[in-house]
C-alpha positions as CSV (number, residue, x, y, z in Angstrom):
1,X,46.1,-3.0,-2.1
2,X,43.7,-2.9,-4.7
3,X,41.2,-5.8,-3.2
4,X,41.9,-3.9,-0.2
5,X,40.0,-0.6,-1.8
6,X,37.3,-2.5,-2.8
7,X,36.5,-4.1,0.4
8,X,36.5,-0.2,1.5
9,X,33.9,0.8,-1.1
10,X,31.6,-1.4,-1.0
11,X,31.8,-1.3,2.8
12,X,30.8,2.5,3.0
13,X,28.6,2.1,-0.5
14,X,24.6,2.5,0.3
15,X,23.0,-0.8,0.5
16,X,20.0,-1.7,-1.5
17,X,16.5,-3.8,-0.4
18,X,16.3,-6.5,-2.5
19,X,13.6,-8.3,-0.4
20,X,11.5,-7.3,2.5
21,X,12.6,-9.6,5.7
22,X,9.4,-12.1,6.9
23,X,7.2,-10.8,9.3
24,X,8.3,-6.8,8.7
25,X,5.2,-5.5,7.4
26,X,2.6,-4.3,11.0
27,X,-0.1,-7.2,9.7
28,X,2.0,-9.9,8.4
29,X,2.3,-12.1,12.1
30,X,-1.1,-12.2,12.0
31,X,-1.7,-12.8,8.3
32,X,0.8,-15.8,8.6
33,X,-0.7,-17.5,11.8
34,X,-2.7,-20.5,11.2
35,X,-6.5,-20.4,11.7
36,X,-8.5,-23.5,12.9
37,X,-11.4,-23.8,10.6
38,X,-14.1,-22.3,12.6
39,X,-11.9,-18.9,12.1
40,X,-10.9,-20.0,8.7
41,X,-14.7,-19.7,8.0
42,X,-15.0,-15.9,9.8
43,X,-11.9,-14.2,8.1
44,X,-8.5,-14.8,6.3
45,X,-5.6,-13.0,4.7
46,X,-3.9,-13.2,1.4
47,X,-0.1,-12.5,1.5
48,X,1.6,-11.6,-1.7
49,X,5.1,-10.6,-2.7
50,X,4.7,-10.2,-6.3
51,X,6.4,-7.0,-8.1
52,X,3.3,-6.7,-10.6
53,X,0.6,-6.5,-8.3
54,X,-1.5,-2.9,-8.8
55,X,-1.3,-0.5,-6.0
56,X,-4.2,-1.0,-3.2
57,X,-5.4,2.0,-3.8
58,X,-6.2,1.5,-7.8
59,X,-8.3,4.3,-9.1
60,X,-8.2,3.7,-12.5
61,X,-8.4,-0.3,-12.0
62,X,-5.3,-1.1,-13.3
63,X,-4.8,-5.0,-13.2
64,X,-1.1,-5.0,-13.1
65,X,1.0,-2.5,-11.6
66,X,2.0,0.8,-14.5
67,X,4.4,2.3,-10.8
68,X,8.3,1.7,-12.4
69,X,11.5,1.1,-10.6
70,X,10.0,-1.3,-7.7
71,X,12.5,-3.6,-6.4
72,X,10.3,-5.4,-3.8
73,X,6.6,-5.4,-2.6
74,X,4.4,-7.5,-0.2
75,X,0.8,-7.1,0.0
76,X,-1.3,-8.0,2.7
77,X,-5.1,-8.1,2.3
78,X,-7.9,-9.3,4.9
79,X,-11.2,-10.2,4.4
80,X,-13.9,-10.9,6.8
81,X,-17.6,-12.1,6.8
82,X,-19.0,-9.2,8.6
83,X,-18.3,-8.3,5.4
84,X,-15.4,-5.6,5.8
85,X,-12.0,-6.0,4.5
86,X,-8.7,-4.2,4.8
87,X,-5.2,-4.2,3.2
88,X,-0.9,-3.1,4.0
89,X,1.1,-3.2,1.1
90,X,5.0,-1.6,0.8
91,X,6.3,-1.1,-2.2
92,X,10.4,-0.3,-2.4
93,X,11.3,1.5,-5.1
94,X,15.4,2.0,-6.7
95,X,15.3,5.4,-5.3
96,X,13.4,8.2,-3.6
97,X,12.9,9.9,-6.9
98,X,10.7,6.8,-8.0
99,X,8.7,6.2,-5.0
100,X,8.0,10.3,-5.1
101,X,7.0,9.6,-8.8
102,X,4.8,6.3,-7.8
103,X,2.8,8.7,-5.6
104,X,2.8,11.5,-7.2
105,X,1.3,9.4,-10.5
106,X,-1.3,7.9,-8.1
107,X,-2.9,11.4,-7.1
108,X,-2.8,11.9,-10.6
109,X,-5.2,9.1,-11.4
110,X,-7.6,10.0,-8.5
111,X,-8.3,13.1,-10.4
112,X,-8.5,11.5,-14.2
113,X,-10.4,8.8,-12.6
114,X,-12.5,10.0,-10.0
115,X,-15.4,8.8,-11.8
116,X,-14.5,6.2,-13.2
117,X,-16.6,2.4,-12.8
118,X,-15.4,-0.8,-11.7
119,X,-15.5,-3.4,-14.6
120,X,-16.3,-5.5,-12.6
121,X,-19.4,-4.1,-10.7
122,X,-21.2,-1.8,-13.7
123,X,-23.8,-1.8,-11.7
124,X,-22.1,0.9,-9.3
125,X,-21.7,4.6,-9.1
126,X,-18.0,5.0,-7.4
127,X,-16.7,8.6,-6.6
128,X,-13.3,9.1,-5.1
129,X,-11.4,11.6,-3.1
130,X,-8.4,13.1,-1.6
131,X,-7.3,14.2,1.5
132,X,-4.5,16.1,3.8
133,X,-2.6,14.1,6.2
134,X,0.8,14.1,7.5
135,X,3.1,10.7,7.0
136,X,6.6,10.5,6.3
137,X,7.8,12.5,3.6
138,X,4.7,13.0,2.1
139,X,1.1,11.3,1.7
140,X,-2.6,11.9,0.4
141,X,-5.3,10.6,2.4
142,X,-7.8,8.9,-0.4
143,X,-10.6,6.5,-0.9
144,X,-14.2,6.2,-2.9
145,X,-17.8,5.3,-2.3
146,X,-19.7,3.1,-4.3
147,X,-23.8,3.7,-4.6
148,X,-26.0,1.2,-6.2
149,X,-29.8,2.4,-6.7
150,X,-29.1,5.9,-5.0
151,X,-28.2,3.9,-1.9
152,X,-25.0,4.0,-0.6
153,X,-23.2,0.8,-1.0
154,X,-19.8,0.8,0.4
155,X,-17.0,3.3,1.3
156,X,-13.1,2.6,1.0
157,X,-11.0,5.0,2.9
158,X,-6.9,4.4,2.0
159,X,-3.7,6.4,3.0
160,X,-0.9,6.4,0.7
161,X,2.6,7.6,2.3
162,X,6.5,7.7,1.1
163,X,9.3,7.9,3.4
164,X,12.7,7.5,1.3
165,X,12.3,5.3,-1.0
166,X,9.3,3.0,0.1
167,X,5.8,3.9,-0.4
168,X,3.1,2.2,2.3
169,X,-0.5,2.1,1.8
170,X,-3.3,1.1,4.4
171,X,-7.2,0.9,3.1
172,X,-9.9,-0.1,5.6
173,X,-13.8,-0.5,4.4
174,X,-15.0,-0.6,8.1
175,X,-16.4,3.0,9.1
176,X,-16.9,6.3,6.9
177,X,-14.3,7.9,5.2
178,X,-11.6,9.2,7.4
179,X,-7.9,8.8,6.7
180,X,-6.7,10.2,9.9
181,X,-7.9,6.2,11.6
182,X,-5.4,4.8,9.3
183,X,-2.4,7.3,9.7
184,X,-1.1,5.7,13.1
185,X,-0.4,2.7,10.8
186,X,1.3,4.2,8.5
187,X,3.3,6.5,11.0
188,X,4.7,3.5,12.5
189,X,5.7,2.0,9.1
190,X,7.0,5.3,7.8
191,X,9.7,4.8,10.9
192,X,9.8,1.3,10.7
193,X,11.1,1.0,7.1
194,X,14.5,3.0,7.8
195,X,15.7,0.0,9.3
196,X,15.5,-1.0,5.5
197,X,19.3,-0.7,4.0
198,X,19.4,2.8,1.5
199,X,14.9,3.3,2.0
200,X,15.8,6.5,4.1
């Protein structure tokens, strides 16, 4: 009787991600084809499941992730000689609560570091700024631009969005900055990841 109840609960209990299934994220079928070298040599993608790595969009250049309560990631980034490069990362957090707190923390730090340099590039002037859009449960639109000599050197343009539990971020340096290119991407992620057990 007793085994029988269990079998009951944990039947009807919410599931939990404990790893994102191969091939889920929008990017990764591409990111995990094989390129013959004369491609190899034009462009390439780094795939990475690790729970530290920073959020994509990183404006106080943190070099570890300070987001808590993650309970799986995978970040996809592309680079290309044009040169351009672009990123998908999903982050699953223990609960709605958390992911809302990941974000919510993030457009914190666009505001305290807005200004703020890249270590590793001293050399620049970066700005960055927010946006309205419409993803999910709720998302910023956000990115920077970099100037070097009073010439513009490079604009990032990102979109963070949360649906459930899961936050998904897309950044793009092709173009200027305009977060509503990116939002079809992360509209058809927000859906996607409600196939996830207990995201949504």
């Amino acid at each position: 009787m007793i085994s029988v109840a269990l079998s009951l609960l944990l039947a009807f209990s919410p599931a939990t991600v404990t790893e994102i299934p191969k091939n889920f994220l929008l990017t990764e079928p591409d990111a995990r084809r094989r390129l013959d070298p004369m491609e190899a040599a034009e462009h390439g993608y780094r795939i990475s499941d690790k729970l530290t790595a920073p959020l994509e969009l990183n404006p106080c250049w943190h070099r570890r992730a300070v987001d808590r309560d993650r309970v799986a990631a995978r970040t996809i980034t592309h680079w290309s000689s044009a040169p351009s490069g672009s990123s998908e990362q999903l982050v699953i957090y223990r609960s709605p609560r958390a992911a809302h707190a990941a974000l919510t923390h993030l457009r914190a730090e666009v505001k305290r570091c807005a200004r703020k340099g890249d270590p590793a590039s001293p050399e620049l002037k970066i700005r960055w700024r927010t946006t309205k859009v419409k993803v999910g449960d709720e998302a910023a639109g956000m990115g920077f631009r970099t100037w070097q000599d009073g010439d513009v050197n490079e604009t990032i343009t990102g979109v963070a969005a949360r649906r459930g539990s899961a936050l998904m971020i897309y950044t793009t340096s092709e173009g200027s900055y305009e977060p509503g290119g990116l939002t079809k991407a992360a509209r058809k992620m927000a859906a996607k990841v409600c196939r996830l057990p207990g995201v949504c």
